[in-house]
PDB file of N, CA, C and O in Angstrom, chain B, residues numbered from 101:
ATOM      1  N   UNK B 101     110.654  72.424  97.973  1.00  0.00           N
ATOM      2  CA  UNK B 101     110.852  73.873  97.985  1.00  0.00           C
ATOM      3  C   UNK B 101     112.113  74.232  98.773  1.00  0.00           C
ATOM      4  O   UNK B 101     112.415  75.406  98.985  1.00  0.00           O
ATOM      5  N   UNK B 102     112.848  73.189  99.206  1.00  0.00           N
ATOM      6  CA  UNK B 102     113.899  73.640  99.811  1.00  0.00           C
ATOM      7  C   UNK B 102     115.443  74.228  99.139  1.00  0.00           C
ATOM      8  O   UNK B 102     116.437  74.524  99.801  1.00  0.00           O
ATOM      9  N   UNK B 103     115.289  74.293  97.569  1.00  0.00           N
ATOM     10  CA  UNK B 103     116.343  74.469  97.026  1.00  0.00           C
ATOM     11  C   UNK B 103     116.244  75.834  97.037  1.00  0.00           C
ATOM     12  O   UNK B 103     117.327  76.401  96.887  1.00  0.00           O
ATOM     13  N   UNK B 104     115.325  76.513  97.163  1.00  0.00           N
ATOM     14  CA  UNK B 104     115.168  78.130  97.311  1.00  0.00           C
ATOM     15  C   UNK B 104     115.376  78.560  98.310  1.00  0.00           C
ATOM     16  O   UNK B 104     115.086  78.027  99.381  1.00  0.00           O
ATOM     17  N   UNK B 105     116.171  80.095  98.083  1.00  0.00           N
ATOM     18  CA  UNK B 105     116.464  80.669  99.224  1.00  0.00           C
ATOM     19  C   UNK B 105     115.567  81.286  99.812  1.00  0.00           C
ATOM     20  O   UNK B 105     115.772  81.370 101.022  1.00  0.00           O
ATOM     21  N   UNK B 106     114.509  81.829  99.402  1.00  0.00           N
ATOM     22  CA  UNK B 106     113.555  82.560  99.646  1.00  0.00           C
ATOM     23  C   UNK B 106     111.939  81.717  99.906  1.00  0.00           C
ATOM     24  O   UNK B 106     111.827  80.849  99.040  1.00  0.00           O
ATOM     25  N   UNK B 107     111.265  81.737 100.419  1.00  0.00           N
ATOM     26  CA  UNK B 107     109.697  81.285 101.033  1.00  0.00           C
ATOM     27  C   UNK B 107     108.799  81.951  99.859  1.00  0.00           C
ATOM     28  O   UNK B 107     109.103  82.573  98.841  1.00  0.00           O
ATOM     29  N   UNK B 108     107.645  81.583 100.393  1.00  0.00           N
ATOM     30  CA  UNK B 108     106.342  81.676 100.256  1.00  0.00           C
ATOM     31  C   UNK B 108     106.362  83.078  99.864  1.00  0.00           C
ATOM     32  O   UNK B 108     106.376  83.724  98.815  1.00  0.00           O
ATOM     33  N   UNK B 109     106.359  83.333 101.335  1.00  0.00           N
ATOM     34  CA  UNK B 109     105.845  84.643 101.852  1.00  0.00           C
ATOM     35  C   UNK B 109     106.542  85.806 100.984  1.00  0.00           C
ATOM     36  O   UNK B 109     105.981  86.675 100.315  1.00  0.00           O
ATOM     37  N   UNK B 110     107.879  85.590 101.173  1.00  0.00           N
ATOM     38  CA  UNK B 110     109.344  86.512 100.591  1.00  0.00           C
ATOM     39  C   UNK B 110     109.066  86.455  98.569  1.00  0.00           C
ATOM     40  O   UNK B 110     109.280  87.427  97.844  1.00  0.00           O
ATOM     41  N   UNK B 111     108.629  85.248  98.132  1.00  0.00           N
ATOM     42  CA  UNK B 111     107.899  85.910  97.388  1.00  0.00           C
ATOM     43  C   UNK B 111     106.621  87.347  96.601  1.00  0.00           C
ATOM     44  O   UNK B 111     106.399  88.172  95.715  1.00  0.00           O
ATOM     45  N   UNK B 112     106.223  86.740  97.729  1.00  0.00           N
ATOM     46  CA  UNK B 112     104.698  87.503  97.683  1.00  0.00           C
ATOM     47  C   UNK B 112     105.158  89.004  98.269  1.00  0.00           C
ATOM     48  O   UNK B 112     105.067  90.088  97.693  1.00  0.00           O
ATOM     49  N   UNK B 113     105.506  88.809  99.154  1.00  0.00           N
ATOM     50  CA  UNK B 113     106.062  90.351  99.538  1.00  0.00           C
ATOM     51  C   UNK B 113     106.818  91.277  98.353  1.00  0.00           C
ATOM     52  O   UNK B 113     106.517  92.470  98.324  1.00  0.00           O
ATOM     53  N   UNK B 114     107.796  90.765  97.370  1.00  0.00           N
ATOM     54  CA  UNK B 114     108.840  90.943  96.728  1.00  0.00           C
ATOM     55  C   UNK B 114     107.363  91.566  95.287  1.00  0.00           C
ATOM     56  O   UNK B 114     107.219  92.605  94.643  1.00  0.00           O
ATOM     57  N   UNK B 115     106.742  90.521  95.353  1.00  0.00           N
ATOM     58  CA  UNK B 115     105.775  90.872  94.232  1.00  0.00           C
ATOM     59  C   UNK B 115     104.754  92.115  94.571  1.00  0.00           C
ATOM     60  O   UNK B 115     104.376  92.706  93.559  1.00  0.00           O
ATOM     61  N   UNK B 116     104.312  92.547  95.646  1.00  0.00           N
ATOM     62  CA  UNK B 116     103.526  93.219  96.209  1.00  0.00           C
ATOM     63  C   UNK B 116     104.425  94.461  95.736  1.00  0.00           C
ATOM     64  O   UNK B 116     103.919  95.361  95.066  1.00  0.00           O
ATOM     65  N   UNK B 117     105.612  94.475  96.064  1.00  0.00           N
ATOM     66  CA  UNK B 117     106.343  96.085  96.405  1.00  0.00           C
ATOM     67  C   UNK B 117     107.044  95.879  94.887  1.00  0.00           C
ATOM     68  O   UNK B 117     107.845  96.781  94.642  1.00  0.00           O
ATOM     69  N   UNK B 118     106.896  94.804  93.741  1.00  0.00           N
ATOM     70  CA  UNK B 118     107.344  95.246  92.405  1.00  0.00           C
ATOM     71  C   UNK B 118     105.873  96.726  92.046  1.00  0.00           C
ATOM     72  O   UNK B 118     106.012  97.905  91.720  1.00  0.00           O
ATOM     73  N   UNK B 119     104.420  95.768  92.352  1.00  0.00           N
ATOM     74  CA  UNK B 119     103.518  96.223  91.997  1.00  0.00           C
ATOM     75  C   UNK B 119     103.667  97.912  92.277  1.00  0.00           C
ATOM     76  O   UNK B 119     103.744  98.850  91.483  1.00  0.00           O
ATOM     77  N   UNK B 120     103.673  97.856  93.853  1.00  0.00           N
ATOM     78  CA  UNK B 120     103.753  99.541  94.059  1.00  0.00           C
ATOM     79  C   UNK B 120     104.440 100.233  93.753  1.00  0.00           C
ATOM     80  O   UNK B 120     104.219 101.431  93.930  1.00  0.00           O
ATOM     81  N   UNK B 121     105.804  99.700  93.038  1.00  0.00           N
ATOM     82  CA  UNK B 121     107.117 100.707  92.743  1.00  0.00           C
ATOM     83  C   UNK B 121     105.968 101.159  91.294  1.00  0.00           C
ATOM     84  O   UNK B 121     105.463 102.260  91.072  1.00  0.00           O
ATOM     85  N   UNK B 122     105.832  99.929  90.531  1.00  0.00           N
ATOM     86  CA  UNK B 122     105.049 100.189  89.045  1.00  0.00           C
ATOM     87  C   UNK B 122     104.284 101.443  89.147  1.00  0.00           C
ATOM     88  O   UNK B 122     104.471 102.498  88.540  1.00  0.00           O
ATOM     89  N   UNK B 123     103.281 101.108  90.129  1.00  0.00           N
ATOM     90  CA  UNK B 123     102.008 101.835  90.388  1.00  0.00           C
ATOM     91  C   UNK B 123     102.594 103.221  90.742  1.00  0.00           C
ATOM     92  O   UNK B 123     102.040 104.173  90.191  1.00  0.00           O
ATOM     93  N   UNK B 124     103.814 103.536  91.726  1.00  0.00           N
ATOM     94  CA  UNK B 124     104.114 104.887  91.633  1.00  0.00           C
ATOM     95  C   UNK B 124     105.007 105.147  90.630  1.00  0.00           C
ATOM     96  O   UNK B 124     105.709 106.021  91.138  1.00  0.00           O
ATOM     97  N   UNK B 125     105.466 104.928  89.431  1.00  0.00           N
ATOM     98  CA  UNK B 125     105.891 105.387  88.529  1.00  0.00           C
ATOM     99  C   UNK B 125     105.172 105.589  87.830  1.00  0.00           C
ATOM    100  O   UNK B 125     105.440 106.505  87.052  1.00  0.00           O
ATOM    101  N   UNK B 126     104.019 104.978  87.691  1.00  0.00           N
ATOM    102  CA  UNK B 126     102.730 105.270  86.840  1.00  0.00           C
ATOM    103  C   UNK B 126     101.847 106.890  87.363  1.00  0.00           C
ATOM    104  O   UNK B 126     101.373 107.826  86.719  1.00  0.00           O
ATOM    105  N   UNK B 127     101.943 106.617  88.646  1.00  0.00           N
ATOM    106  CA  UNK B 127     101.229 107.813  89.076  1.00  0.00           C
ATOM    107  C   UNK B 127     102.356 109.315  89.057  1.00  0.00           C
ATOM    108  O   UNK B 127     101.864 110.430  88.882  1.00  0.00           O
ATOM    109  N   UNK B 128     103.723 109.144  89.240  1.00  0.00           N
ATOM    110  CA  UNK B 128     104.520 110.348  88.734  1.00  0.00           C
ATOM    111  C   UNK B 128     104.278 110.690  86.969  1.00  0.00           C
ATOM    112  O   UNK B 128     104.737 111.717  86.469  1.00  0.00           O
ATOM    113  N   UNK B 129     103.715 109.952  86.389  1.00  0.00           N
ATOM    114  CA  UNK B 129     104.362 110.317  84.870  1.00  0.00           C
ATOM    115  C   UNK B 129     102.804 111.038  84.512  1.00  0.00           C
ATOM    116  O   UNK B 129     101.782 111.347  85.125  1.00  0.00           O
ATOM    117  N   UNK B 130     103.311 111.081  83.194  1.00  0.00           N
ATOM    118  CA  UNK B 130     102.110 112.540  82.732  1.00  0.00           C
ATOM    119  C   UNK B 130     102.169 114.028  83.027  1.00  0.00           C
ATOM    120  O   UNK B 130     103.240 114.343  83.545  1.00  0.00           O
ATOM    121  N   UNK B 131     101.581 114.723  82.900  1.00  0.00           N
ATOM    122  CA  UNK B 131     101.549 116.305  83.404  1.00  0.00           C
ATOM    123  C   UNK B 131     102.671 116.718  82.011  1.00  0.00           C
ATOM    124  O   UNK B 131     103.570 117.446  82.433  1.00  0.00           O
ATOM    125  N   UNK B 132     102.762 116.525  81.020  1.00  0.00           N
ATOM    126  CA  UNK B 132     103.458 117.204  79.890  1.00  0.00           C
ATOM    127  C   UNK B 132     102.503 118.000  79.140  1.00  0.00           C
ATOM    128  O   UNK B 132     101.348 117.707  78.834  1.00  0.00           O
ATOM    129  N   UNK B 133     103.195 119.098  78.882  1.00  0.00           N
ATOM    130  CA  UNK B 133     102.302 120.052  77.745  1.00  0.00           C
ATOM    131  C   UNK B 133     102.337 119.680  75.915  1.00  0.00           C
ATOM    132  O   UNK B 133     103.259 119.546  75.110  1.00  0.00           O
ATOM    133  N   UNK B 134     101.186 119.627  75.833  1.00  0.00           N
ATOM    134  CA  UNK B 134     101.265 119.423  74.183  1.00  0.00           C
ATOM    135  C   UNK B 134     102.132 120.189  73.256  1.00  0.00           C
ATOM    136  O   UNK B 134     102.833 119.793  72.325  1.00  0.00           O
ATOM    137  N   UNK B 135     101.893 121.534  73.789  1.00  0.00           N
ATOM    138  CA  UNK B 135     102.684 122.479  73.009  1.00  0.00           C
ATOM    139  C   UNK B 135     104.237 122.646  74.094  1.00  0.00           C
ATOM    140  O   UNK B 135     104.397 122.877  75.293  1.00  0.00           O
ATOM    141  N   UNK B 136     105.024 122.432  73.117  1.00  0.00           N
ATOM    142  CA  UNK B 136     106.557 122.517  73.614  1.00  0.00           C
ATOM    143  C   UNK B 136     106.747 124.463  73.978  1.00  0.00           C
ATOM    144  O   UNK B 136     107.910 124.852  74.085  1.00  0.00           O
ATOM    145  N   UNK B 137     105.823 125.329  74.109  1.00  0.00           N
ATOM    146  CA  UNK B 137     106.411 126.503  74.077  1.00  0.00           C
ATOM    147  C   UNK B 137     105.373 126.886  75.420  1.00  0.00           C
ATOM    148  O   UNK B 137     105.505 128.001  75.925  1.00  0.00           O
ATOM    149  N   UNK B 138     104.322 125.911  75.990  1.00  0.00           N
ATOM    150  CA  UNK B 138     103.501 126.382  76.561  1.00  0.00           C
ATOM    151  C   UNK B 138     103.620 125.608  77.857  1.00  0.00           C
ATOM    152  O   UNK B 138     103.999 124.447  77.709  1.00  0.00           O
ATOM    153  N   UNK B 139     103.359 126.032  79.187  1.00  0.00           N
ATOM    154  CA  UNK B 139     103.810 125.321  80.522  1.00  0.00           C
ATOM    155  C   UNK B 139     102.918 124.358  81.201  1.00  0.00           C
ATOM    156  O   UNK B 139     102.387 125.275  81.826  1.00  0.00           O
ATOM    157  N   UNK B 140     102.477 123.631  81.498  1.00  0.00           N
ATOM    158  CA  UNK B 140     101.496 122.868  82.186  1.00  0.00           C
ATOM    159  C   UNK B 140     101.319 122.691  83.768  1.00  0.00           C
ATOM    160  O   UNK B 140     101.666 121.655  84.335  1.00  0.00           O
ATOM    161  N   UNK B 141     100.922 123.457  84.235  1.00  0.00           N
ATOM    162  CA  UNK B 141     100.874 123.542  85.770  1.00  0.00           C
ATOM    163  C   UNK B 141     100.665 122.026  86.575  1.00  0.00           C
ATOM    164  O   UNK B 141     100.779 121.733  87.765  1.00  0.00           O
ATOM    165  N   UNK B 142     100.318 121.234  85.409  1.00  0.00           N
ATOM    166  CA  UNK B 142      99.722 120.385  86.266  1.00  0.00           C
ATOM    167  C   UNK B 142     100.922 119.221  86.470  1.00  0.00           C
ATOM    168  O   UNK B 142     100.516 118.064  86.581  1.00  0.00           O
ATOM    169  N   UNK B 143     102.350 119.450  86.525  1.00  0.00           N
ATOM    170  CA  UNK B 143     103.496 118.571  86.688  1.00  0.00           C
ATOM    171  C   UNK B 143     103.786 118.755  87.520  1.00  0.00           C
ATOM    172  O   UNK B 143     104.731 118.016  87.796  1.00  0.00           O
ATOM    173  N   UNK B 144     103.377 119.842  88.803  1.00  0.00           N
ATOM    174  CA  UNK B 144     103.407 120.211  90.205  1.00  0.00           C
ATOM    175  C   UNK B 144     102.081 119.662  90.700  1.00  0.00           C
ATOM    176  O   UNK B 144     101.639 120.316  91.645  1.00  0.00           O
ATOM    177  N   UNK B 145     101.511 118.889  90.412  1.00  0.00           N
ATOM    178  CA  UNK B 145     100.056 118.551  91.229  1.00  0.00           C
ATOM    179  C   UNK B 145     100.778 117.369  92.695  1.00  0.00           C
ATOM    180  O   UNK B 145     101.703 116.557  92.660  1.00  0.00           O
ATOM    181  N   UNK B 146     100.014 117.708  93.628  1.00  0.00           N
ATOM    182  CA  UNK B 146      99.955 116.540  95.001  1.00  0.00           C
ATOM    183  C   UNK B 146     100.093 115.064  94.404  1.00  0.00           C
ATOM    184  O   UNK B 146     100.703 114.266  95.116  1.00  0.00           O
ATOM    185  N   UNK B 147      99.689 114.691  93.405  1.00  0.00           N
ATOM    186  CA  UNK B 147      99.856 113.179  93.574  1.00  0.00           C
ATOM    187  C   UNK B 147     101.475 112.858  92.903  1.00  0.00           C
ATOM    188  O   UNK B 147     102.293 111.989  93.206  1.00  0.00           O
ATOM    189  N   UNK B 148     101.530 114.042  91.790  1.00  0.00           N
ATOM    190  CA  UNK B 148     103.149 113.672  91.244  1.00  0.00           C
ATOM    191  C   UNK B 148     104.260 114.378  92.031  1.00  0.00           C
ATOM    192  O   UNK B 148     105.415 114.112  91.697  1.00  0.00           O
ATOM    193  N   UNK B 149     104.112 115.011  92.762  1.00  0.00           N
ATOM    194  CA  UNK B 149     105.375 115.292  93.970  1.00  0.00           C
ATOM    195  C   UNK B 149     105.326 115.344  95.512  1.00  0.00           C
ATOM    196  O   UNK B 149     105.919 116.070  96.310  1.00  0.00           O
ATOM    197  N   UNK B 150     104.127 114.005  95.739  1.00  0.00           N
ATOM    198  CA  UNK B 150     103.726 113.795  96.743  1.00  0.00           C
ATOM    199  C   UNK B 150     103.656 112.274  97.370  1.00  0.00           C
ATOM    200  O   UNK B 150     104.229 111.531  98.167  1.00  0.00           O
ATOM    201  N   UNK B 151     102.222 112.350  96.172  1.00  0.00           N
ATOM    202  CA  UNK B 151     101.450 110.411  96.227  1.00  0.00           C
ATOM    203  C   UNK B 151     102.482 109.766  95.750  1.00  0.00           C
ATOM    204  O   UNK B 151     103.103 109.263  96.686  1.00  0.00           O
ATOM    205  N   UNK B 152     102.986 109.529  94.674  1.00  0.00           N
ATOM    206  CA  UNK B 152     103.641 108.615  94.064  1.00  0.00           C
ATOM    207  C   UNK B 152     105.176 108.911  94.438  1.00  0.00           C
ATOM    208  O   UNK B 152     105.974 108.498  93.596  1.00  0.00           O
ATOM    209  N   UNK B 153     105.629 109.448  95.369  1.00  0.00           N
ATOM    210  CA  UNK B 153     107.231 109.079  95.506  1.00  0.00           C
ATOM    211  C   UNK B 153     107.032 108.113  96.623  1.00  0.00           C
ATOM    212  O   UNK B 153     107.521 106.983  96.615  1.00  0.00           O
ATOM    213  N   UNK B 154     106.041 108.764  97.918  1.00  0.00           N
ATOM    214  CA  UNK B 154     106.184 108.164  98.829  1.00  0.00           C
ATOM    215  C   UNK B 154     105.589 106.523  98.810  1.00  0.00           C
ATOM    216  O   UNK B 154     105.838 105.669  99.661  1.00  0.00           O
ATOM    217  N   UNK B 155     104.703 106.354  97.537  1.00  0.00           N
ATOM    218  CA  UNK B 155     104.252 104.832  97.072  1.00  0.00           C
ATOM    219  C   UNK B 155     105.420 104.348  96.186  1.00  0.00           C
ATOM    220  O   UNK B 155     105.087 103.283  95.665  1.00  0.00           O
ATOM    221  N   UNK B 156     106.186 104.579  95.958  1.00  0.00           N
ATOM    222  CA  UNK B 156     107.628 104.479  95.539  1.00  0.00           C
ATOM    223  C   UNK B 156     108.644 104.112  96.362  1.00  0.00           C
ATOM    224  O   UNK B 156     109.420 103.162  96.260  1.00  0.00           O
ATOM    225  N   UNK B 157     108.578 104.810  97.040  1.00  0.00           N
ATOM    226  CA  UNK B 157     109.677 104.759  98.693  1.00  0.00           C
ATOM    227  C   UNK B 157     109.364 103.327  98.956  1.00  0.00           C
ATOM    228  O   UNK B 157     110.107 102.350  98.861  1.00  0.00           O
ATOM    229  N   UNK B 158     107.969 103.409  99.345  1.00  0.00           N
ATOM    230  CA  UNK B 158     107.617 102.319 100.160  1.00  0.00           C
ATOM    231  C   UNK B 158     107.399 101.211  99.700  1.00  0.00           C
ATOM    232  O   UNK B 158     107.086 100.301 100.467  1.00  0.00           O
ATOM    233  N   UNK B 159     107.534 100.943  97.998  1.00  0.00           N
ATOM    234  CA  UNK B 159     107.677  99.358  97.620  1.00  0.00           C
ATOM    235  C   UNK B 159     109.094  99.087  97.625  1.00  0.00           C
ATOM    236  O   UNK B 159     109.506  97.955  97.877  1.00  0.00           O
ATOM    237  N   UNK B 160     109.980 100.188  97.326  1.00  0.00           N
ATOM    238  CA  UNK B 160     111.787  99.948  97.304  1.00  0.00           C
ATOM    239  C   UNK B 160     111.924  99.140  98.947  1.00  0.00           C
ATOM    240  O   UNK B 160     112.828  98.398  99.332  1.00  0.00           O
ATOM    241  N   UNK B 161     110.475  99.673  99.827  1.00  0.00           N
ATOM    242  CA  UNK B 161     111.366  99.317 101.538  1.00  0.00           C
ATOM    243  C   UNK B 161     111.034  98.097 101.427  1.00  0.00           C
ATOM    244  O   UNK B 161     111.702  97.142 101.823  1.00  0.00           O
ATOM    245  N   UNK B 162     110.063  98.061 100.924  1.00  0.00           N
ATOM    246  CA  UNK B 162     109.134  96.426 100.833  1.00  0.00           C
ATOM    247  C   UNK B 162     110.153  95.701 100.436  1.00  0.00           C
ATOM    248  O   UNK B 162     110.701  95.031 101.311  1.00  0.00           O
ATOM    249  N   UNK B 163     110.691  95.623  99.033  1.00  0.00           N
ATOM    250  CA  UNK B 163     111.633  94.704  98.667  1.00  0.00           C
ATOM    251  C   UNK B 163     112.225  94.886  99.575  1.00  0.00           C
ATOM    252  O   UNK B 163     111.993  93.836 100.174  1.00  0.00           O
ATOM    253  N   UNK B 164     112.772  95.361 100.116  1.00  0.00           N
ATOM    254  CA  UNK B 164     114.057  95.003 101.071  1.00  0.00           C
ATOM    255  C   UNK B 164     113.815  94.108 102.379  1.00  0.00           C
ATOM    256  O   UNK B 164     114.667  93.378 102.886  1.00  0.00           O
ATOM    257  N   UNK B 165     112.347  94.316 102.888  1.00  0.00           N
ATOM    258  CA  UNK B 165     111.746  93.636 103.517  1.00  0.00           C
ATOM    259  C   UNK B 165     111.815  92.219 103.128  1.00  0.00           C
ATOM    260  O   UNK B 165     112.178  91.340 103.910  1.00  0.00           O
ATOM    261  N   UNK B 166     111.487  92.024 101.997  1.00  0.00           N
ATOM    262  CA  UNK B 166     110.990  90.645 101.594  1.00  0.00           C
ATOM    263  C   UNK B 166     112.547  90.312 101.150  1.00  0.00           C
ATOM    264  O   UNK B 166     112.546  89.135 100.789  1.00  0.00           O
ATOM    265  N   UNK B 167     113.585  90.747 101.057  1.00  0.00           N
ATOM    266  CA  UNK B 167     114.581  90.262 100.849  1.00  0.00           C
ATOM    267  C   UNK B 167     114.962  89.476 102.056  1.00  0.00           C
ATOM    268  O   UNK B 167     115.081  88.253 102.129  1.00  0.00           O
ATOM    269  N   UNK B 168     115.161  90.489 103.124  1.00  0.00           N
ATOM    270  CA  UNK B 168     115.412  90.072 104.337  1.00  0.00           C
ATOM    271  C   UNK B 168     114.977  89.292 105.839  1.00  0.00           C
ATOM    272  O   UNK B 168     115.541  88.962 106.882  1.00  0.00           O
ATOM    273  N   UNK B 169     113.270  89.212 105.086  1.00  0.00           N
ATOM    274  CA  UNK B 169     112.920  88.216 105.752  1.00  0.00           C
ATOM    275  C   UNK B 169     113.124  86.960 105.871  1.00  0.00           C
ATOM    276  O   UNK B 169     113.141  86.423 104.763  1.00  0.00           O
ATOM    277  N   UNK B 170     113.314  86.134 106.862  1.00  0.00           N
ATOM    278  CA  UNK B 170     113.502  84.449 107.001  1.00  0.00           C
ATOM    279  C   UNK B 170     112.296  83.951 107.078  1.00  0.00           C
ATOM    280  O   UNK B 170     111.287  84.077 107.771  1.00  0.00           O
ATOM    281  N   UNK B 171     112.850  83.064 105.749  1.00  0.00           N
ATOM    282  CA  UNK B 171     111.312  82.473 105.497  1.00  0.00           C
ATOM    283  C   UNK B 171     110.946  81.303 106.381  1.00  0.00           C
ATOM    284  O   UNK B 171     111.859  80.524 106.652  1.00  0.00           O
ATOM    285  N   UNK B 172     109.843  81.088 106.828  1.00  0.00           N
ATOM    286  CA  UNK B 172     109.487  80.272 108.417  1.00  0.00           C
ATOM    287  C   UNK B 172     110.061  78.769 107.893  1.00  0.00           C
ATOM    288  O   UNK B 172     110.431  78.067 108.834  1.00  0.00           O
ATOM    289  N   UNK B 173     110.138  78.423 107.143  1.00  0.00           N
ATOM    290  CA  UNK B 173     110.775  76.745 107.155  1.00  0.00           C
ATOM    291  C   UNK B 173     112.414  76.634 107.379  1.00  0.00           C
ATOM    292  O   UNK B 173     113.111  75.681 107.725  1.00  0.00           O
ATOM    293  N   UNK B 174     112.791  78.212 106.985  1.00  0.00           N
ATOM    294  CA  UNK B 174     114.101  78.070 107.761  1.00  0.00           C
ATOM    295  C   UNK B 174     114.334  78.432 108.906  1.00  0.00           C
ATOM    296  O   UNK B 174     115.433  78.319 109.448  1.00  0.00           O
ATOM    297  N   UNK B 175     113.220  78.966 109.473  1.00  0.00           N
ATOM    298  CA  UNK B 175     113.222  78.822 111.052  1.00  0.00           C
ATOM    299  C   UNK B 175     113.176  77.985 111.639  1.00  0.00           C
ATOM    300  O   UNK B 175     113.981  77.826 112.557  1.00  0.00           O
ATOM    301  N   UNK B 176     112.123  77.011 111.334  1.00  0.00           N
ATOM    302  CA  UNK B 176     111.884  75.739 111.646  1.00  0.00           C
ATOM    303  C   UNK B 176     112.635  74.879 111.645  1.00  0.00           C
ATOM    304  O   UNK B 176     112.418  73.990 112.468  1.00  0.00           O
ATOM    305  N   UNK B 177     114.029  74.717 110.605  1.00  0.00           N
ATOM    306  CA  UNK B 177     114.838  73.797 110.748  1.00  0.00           C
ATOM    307  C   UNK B 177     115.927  74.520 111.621  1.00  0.00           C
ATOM    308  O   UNK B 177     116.322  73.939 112.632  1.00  0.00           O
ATOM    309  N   UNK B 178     116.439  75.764 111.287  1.00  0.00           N
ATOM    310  CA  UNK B 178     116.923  76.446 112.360  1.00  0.00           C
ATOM    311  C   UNK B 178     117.106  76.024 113.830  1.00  0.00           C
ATOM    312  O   UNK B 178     118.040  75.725 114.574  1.00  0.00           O
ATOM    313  N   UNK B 179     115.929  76.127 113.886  1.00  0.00           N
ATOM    314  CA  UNK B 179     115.344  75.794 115.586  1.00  0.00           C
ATOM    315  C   UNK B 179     115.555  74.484 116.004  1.00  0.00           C
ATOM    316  O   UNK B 179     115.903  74.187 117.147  1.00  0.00           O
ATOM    317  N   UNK B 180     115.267  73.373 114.734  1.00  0.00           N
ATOM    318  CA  UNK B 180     115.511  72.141 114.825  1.00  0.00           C
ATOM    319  C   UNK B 180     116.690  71.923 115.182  1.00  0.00           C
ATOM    320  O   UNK B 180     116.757  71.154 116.140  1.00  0.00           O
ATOM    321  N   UNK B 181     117.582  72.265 114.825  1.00  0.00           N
ATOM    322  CA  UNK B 181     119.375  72.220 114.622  1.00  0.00           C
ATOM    323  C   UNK B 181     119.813  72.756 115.653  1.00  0.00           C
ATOM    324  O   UNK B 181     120.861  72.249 116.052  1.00  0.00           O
ATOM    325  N   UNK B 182     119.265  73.917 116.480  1.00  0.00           N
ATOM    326  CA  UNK B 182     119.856  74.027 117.962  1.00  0.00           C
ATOM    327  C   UNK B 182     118.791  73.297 118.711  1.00  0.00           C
ATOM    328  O   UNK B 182     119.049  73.593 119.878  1.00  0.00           O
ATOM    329  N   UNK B 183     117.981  72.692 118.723  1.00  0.00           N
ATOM    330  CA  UNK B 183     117.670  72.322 119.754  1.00  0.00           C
ATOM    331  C   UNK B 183     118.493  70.780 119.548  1.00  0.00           C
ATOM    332  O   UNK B 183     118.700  70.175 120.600  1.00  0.00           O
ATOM    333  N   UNK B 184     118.830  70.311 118.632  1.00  0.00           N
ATOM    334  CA  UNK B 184     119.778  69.001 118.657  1.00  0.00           C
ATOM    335  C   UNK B 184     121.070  68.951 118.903  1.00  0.00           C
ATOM    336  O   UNK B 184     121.812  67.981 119.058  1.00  0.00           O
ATOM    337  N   UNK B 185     121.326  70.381 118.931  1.00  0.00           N
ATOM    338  CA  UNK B 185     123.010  70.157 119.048  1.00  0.00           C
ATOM    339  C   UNK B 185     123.322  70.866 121.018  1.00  0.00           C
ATOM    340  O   UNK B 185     124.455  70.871 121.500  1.00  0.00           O
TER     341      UNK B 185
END
């Protein structure tokens, strides 16, 4: 597993915050009116200009998280390498 730049973990993280970006794009969409001449109140509801941006926000931070985390085996050799030199 050492030809990858990324761990375990930095996976799993990366996959977690694909899920929630999904999940809040799923939860913004809908609230359209059938009839094109008639308004649907319900495209202002709490979960579509509320729930789902901020579950949005927070898988975009995630990836960035899991981008930027060091994955522990390159700590480990890390650590190895100053403590030898």
């Amino acid at each position: 597993m050492k030809d990858f730049a990324f761990g375990k973990e930095n996976f799993i993280l990366i996959a977690v915050a694909v899920a929630l970006i999904i999940i809040g794009f799923v939860l913004m969409s809908g609230g359209g009116a059938k009839d094109p001449v008639s308004f649907n109140p319900a495209i202002f509801s709490t979960q579509r200009i509320v729930v789902a941006p901020i579950i949005t926000v927070a898988g975009f931070a995630l990836v960035v998280f899991g981008i930027l985390k060091k994955p522990k085996d390159a700590a480990k050799i890390e650590d190895e390498v100053n403590t030898k030199a």
